[in-house]
N, C-alpha and C positions, 0 to 999 in steps of 0.2 A: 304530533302525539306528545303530549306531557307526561314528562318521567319526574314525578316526587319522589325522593327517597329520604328518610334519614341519614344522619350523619355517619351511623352504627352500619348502614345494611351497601353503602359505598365498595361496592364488590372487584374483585381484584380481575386482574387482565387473565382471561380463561383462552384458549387453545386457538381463536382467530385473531385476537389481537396480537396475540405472539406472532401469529405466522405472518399478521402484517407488520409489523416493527421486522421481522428476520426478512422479509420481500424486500420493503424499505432501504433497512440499513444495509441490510448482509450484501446485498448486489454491490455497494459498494469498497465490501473489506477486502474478499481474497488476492492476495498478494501486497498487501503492504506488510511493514515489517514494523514488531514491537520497538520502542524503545525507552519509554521512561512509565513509568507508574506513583498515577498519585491520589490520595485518598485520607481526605479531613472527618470521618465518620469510621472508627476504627472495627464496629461491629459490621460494615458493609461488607468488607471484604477478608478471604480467608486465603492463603493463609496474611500476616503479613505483610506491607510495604514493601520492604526490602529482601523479602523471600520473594515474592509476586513478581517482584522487578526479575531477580535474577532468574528467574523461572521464564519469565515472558521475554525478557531481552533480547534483540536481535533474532528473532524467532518471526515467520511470513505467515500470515493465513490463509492455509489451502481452504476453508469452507465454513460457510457458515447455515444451522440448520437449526430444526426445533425440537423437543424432545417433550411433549406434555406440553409444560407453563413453562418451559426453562429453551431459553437460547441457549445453542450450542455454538460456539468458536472454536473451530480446531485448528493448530501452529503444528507446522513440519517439526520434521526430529532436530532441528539445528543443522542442517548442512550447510544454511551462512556462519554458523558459528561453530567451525570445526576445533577449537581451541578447549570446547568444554571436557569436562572431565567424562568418560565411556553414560555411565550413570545418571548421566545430566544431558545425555542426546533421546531421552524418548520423549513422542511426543506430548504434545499440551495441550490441554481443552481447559477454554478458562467459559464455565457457565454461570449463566445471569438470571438471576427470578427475580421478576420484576415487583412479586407481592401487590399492593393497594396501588402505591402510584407511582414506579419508578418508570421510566422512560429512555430510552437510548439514543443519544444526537450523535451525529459527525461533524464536527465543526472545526475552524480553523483553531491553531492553538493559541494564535495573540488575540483572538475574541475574548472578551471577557465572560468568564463561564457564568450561565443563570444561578443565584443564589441556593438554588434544591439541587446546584450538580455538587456529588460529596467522592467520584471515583472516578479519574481520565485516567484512559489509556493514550499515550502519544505515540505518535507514529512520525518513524523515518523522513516523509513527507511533509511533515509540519500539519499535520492535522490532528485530532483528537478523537478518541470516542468516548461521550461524556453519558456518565449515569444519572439522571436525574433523579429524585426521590425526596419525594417534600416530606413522606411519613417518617424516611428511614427505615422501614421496614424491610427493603429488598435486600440481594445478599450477591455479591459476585464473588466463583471459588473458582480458585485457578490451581488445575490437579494431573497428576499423572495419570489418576485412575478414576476417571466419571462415571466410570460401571460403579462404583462404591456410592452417586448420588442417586446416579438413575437408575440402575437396576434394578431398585423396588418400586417401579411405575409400573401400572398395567399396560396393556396392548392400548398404539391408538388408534382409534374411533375412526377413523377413515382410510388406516388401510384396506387394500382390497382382499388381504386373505382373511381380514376379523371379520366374519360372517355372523349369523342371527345365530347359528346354533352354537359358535363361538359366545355370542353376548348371552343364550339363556343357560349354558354349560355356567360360565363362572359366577350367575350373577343368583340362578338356583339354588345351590349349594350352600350361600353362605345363610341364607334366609332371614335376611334384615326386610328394616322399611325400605322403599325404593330408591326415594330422593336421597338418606341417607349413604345408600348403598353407591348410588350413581358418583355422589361427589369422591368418596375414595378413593387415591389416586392411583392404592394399588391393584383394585379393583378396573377403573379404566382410565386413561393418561389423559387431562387435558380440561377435561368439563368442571364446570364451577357452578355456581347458584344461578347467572343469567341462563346459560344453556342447558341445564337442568330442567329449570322450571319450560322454557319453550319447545323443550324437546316433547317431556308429559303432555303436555299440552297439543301436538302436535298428532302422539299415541293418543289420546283421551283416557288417561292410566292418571287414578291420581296419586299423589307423592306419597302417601301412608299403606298404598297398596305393601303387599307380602311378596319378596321378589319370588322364594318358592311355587306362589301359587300362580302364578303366571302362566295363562295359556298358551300355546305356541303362536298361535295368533298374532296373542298380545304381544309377545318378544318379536316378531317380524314388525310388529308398528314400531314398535322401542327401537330396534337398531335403523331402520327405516328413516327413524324420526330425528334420532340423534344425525344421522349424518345429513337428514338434510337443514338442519339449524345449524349444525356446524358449515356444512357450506356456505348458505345464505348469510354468513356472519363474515367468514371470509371475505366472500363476493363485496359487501358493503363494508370494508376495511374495519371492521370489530365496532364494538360498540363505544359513544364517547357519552361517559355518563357525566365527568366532569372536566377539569382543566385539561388535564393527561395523557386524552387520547383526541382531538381535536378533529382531526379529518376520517374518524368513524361517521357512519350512517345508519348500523343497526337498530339504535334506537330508534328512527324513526317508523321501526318495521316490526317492533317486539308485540308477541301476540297476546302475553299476561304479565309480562316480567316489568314489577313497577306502574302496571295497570289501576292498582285497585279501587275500585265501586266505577270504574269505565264499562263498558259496553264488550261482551267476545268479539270476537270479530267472527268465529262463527256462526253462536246462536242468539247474539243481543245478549244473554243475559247479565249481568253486572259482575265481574272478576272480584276475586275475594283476596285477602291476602290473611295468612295463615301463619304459624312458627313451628318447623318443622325440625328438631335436631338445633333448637337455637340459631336457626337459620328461618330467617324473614323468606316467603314461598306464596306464590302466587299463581291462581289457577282461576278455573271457569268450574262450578258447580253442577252445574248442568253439561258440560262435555266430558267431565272428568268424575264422573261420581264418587262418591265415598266409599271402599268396602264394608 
């Protein structure tokens, strides 16, 4: 299936590519121990070099998990390093958002790092984990208090207590356009423009629709629909639009996203592509009607 896009419409890693980079990588981090920090791109990383370091230093990682778009790394309270000052033993979550095209390797530390790596972390072991990011765009912050980044994220999408009357409670109230409303992160944690548009498409709900007027129906197809594009995305290691995400397959399986004047895959008609919210949006005319 051929994916054209523009340069502009190059859509950042949404909630299955993370989770496959965090399956990937993460499997391999818990229990190695921080020990040097380094970062030629100074807007990447917060706080600091030499705050980062002493922060992450000598520090083990019990887990690694997703939270939305953002990898989450969590380091013990320093009980390797009982020497710290009381203040300086709570623990660390250093989170990574990957933005348009950043990427996470493990690699040895005398490889020579790819020219797009601008943030290694080294490890005790002699390994590394390297941030890759050709745009510069991404951001890695390494913090005592990750509730202060993530806590304005909505609920996500595939746990099991977010229920349909959960997704039409908060998405009623605010009574925007839909596509708009869906990418909000504080609204729900994790969807971007590719599963967005496949989710609609999956409800036959089109993007301009009124979330308030939303049937109940309709919002059982919507929550329905988001999780099962979020699965299937999963399932097929997220999608690989361009360099950056290479061992995705989603693409090959997108139902309108990046489609357009192609065939639905439900009813033939020709997929249209649209700009919804200054977001480039893609649907089937005929399964998605217009309000």
């Amino acid at each position: 299936m051929a994916i054209s896009l523009r340069w502009c419409e190059r859509p950042m890693p949404e909630l299955p590519e993370v989770e496959t980079i965090v399956r990937t990588v993460g499997a391999e981090l818990p229990g190695r121990i921080a020990a040097r920090v380094f970062c030629d791109w100074p807007a990447t990383l917060r706080p600091a070099v030499r705050k980062a370091e002493a922060l992450l230093g000598g520090r083990r990682v019990t887990a690694v998990g997703r939270r939305g778009k953002y990898v989450v790394i969590r380091f013990d309270d320093a009980a390797c390093a009982p020497s710290r000052p009381r203040h300086a033993r709570e623990s660390i979550t250093m989170l990574v958002h990957l933005r348009m095209s950043g990427r996470l390797l493990l690699e040895p530390a005398d490889s020579p790092p790819h020219r797009f790596v601008h943030f290694r972390l080294r490890w005790k072991d002699g390994s590394e984990l390297r941030f890759s990011d050709a745009r510069k765009f991404g951001r890695v912050i390494v913090t005592h208090r990750p509730e202060e980044v993530l806590g304005a994220l909505g609920p996500e999408p595939l746990e099991a207590e977010f229920s349909a009357d959960a997704l039409g409670a908060r998405i009623r109230r605010l009574r925007r356009r839909l596509k708009p409303c869906l990418l909000d992160q504080r609204v729900l944690a994790g969807l971007g423009n590719i599963y967005v548009d496949e989710s609609l498409h999956r409800a036959g709900l089109h993007p301009l629709r009124r979330t308030d007027r939303l049937s109940d129906a309709e919002v059982v197809r919507l929550h329905a629909a988001i999780r099962a594009a979020l699965q299937e995305g999963i399932r097929r290691n997220g999608a690989s639009i361009d360099w950056v995400y290479p061992e995705g397959r989603m693409q090959d399986y997108f139902r309108v996203y990046g489609r357009a004047d192609q065939p639905c895959c439900r009813c033939g008609a020709a997929v249209r592509r649209i700009v919804v919210g200054q977001r480039a949006t893609y649907l089937c005319p005929d399964c998605q009607p217009r309000p």
